[in-house]
C-alpha positions as CSV (number, residue, x, y, z in Angstrom):
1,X,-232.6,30.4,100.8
2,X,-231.4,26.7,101.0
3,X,-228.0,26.2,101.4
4,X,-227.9,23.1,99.4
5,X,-228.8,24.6,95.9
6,X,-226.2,27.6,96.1
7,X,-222.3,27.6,97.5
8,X,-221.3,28.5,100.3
9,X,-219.4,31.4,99.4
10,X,-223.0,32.7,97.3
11,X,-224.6,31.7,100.3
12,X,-222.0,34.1,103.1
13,X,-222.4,36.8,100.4
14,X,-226.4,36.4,100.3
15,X,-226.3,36.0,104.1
16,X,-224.1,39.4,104.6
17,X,-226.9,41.4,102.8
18,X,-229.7,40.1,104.3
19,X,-228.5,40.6,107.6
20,X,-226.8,43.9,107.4
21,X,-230.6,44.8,105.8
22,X,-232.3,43.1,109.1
23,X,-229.4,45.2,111.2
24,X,-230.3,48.6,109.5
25,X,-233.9,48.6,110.0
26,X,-235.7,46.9,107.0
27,X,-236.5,43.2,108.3
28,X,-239.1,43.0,105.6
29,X,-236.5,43.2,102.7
30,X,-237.6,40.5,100.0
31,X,-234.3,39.8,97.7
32,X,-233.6,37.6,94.9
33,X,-229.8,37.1,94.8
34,X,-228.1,37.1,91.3
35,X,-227.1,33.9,91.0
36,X,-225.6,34.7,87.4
37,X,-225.2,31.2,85.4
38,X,-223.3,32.8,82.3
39,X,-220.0,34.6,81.7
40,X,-219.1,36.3,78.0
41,X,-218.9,33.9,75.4
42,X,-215.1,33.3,74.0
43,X,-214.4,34.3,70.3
44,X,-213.9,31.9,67.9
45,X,-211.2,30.7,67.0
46,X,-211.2,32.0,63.5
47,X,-211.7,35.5,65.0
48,X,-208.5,35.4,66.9
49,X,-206.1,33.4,64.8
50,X,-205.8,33.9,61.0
51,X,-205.4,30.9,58.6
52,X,-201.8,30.4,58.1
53,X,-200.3,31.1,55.2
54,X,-199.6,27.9,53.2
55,X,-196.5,26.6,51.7
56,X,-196.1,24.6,48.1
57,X,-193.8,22.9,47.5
58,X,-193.3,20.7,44.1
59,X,-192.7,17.1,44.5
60,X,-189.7,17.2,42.8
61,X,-188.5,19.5,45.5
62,X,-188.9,17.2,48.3
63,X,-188.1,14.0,46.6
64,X,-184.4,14.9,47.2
65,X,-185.1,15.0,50.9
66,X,-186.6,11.6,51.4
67,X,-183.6,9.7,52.7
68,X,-183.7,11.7,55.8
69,X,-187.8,11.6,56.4
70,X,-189.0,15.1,55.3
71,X,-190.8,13.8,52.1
72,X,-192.6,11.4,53.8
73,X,-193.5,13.7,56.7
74,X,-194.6,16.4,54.7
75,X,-196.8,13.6,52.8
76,X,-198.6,13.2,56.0
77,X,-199.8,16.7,55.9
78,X,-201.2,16.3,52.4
79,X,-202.8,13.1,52.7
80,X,-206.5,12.6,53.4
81,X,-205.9,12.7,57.2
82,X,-203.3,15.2,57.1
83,X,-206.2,17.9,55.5
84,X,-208.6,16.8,58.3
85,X,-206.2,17.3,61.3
86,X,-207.6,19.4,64.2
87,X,-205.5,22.3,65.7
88,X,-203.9,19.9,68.4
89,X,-203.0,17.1,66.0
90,X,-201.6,20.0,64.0
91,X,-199.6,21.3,66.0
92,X,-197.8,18.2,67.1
93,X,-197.5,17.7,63.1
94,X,-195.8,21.3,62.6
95,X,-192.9,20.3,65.7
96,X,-192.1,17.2,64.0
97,X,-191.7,18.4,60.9
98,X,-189.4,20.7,62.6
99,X,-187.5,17.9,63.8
100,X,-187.6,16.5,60.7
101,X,-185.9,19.5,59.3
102,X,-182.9,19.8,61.8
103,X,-182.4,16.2,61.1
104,X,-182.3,16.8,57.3
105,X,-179.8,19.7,57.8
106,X,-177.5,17.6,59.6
107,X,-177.6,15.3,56.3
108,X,-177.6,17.4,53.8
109,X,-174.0,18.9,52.1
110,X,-175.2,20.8,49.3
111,X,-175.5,24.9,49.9
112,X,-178.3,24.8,47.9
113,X,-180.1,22.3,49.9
114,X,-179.4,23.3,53.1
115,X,-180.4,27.2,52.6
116,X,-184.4,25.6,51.1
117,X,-184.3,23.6,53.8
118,X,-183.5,26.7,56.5
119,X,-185.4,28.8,54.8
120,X,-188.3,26.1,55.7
121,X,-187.4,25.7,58.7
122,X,-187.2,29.8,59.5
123,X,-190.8,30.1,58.1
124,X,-192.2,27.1,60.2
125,X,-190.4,28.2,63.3
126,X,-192.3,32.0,62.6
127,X,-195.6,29.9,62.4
128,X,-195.5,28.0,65.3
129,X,-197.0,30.7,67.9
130,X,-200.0,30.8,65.5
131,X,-200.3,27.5,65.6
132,X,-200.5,27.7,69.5
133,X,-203.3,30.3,69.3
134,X,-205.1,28.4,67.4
135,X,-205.0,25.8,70.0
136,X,-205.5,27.5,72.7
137,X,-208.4,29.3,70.7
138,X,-210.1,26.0,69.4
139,X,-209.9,23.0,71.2
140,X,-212.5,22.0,72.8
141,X,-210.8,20.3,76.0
142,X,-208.9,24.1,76.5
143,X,-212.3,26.1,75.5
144,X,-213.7,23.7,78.3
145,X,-212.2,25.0,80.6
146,X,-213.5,28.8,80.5
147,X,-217.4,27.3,80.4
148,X,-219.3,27.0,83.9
149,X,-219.9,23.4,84.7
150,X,-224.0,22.2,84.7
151,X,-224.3,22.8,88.0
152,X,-222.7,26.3,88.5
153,X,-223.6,27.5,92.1
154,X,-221.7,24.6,94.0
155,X,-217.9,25.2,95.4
156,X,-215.3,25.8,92.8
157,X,-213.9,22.5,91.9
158,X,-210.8,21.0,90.1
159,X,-208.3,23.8,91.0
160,X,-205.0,22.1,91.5
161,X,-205.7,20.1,88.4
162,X,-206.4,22.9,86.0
163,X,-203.6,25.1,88.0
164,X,-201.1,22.2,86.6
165,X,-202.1,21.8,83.1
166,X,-202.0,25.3,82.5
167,X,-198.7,25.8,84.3
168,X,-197.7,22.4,81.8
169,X,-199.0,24.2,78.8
170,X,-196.8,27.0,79.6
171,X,-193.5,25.4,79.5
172,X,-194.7,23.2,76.5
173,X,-195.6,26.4,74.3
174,X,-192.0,28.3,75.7
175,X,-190.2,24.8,75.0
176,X,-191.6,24.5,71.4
177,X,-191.8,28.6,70.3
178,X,-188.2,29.2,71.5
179,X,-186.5,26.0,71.1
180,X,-188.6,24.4,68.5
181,X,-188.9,21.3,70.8
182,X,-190.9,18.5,69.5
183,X,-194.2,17.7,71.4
184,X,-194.6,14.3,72.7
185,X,-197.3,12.4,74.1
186,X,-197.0,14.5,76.9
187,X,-199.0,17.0,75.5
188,X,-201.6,14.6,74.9
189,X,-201.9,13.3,78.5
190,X,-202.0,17.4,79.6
191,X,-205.3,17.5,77.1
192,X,-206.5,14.2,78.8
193,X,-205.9,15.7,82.4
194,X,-207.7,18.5,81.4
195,X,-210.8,16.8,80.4
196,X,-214.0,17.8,81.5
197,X,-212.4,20.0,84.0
198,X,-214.6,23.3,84.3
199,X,-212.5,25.2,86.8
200,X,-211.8,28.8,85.0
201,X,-215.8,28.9,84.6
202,X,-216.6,28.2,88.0
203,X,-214.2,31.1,88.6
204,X,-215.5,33.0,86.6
205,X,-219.3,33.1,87.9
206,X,-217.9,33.2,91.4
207,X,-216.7,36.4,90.3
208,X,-219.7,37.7,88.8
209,X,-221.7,37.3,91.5
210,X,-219.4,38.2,94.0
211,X,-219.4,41.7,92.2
212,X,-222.8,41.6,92.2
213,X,-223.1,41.0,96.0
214,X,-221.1,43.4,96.3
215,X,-222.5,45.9,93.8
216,X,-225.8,45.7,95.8
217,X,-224.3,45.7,99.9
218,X,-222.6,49.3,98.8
219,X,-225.5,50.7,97.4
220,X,-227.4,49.3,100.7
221,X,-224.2,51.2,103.0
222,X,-224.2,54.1,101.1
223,X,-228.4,54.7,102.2
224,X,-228.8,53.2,105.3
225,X,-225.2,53.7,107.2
226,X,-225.5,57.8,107.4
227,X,-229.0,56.9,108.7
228,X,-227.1,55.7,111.5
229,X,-227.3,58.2,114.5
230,X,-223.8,58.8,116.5
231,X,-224.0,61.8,119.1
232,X,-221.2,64.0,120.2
233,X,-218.6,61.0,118.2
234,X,-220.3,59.0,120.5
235,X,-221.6,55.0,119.3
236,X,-225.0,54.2,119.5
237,X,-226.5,51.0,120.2
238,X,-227.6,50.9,116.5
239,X,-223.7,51.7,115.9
240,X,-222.1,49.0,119.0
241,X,-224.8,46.3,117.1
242,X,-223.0,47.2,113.5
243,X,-219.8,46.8,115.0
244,X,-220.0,43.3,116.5
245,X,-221.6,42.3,113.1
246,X,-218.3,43.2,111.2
247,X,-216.5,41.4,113.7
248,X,-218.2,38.6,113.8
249,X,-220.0,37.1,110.9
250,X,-218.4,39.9,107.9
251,X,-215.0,39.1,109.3
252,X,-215.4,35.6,110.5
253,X,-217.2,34.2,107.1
254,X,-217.5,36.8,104.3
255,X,-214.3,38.1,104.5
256,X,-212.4,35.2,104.0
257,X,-215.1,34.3,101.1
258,X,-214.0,37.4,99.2
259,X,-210.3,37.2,100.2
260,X,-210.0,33.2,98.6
261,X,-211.7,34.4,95.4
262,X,-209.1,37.4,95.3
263,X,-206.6,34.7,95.8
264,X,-206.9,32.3,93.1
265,X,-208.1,35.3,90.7
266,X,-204.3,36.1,91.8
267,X,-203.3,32.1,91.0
268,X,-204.6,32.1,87.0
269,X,-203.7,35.3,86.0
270,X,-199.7,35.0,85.4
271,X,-200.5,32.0,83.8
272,X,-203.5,32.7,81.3
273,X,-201.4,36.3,80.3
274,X,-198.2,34.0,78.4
275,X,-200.9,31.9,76.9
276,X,-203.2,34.6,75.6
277,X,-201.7,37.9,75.9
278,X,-204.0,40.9,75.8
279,X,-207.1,40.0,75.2
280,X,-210.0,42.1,75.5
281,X,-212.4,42.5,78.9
282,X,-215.2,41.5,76.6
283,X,-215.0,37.7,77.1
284,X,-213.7,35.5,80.5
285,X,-210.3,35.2,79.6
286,X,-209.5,38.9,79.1
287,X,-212.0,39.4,82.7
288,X,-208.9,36.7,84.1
289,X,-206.0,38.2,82.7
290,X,-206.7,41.9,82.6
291,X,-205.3,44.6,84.8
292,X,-208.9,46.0,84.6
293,X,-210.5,41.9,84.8
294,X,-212.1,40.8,87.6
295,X,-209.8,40.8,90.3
296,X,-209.3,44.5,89.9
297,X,-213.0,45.3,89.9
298,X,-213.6,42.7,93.4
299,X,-210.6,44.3,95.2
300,X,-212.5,48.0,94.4
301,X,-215.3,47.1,95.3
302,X,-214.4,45.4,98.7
303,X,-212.2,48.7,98.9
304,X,-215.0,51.0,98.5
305,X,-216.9,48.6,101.4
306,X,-214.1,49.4,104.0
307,X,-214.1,53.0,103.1
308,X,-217.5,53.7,104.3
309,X,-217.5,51.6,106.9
310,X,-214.5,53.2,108.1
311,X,-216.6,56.8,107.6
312,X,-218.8,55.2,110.1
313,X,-216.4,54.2,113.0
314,X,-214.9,57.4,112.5
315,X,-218.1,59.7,113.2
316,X,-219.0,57.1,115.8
317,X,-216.0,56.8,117.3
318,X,-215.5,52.6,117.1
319,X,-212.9,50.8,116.4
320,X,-212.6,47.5,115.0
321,X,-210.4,46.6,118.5
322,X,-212.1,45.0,121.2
């Protein structure tokens, strides 16, 4: 296989198999690795966020209000724009008019006025994480980053780029949900920054072939390792040659292929779980965020690996020491 059209972490874990094949007695073995190009596709967003529920209001009701901005901002919503907005420009709409409001109650002197204008302001406030879903669930720049970039089998790039915005969307979403802060342009340079950046995909099939890798090295173990002859807990040659192998290349190149994966799988998780929650292990976000995702199902299966080498080492009587 050429090195230059798969990465270097498929390539250890295409490497491992083929050697520990050539190691346990089949030189012959002719294997087409996975090499899986697509994840789950994500729901849309109308699947995971339903429509809001809208608000009328009479113009005679906010015509009072337009010293202090909040006819004119809720003009913007109804305008010809305004009904086009996408879910981003939306949601920068909703905080304002949020702002708006708190503004407005600091005006206003009438009872009347200011318990419309709270009530408003408490049913806007209640919308706001919806709003956020629907973000997160629909624009393109944030649905980007889950898909696997064009060419899918090269190292994983773009980490500490995506890391930050997602860490920045964090606080932005806990700033504006709990304290109704208005969103700036800040927001708009995180959507920039984010751009074109493919990182949680890349992740993603990393993951799915690592678990197929591994998926097809334990079935190989489980035949061929009890095939392995050890007399009287004594190590064979066949057994001494298995044991420099894990030392050397499994330790020195897959192991730390596996262990990096495991790592950043580690990274995204506690900070895709505030943004999505629970979401099903049916699509790549809920195989990220799960307890049952994907770094669960690559730490078992390396797991499983150890055990039965250790089974081995243990009839044989190796050790992993010197």
């Amino acid at each position: 296989m050429s090195c230059s059209k798969i990465s270097p972490a498929d390539e250890a874990l295409y490497q491992n198999h083929i050697r520990l094949n050539r190691l346990l007695g089949d030189e012959h073995l002719e294997l087409t690795p996975p090499l899986i190009s697509a994840v789950s596709p994500l729901p849309s967003a109308a699947d995971k966020t339903p429509p809001l529920k809208e608000i009328r209001y009479s113009m005679t009701e906010i015509w009072q209000y337009r010293e202090c901005g909040l006819t004119l901002r809720m003009g913007e919503r109804n305008s010809i724009l305004g009904k086009v907005m996408t879910a981003s420009q939306q949601l920068i709409y909703e905080t304002q008019l949020l702002s708006t409001l708190e503004l407005c109650l600091k005006q206003q002197q009438s009872n009347e006025q200011i318990k419309w204008l709270k009530t408003l302001r408490e049913t806007k406030q209640q919308q706001l994480a919806s709003v956020w879903q629907k973000v997160l669930w629909s624009d393109p720049i944030i649905r980007g980053l889950f898909k696997p970039p064009s060419q899918r089998h090269l190292p994983r790039r773009g980490r500490s780029t995506a890391i930050e915005g997602l860490s920045r969307l964090n606080e932005q979403m806990h700033q504006t949900i709990t304290f109704a802060q208005q969103l700036d342009q800040s927001f708009e340079q995180i959507l920039y920054q984010l751009q074109g950046n493919h990182y949680l995909g890349q992740l993603a099939i990393d993951s799915e072939n690592t678990l197929a890798w591994l998926a097809i090295t334990n079935a190989l173990l489980r035949v061929k390792l009890p095939e392995v002859t050890c007399i009287d807990n004594k190590p064979s040659p066949a057994a001494k040659r298995l044991k420099g192998y894990l030392r050397g290349y499994y330790a020195t190149t897959v192991q730390p292929v596996v262990s990096q994966l495991l790592r950043e799988l580690q990274e995204v998780k506690p900070l895709l779980r505030p943004l999505y929650g629970d979401t099903e292990v049916s699509n790549t976000i809920g195989l990220l965020t799960s307890d049952d995702g994907y770094y669960q199902r690559i730490k078992t299966a390396a797991k499983h690996q150890q055990q039965t080498w250790q089974k081995l080492f243990h009839r044989c009587g190796l050790s992993l020491q010197p």
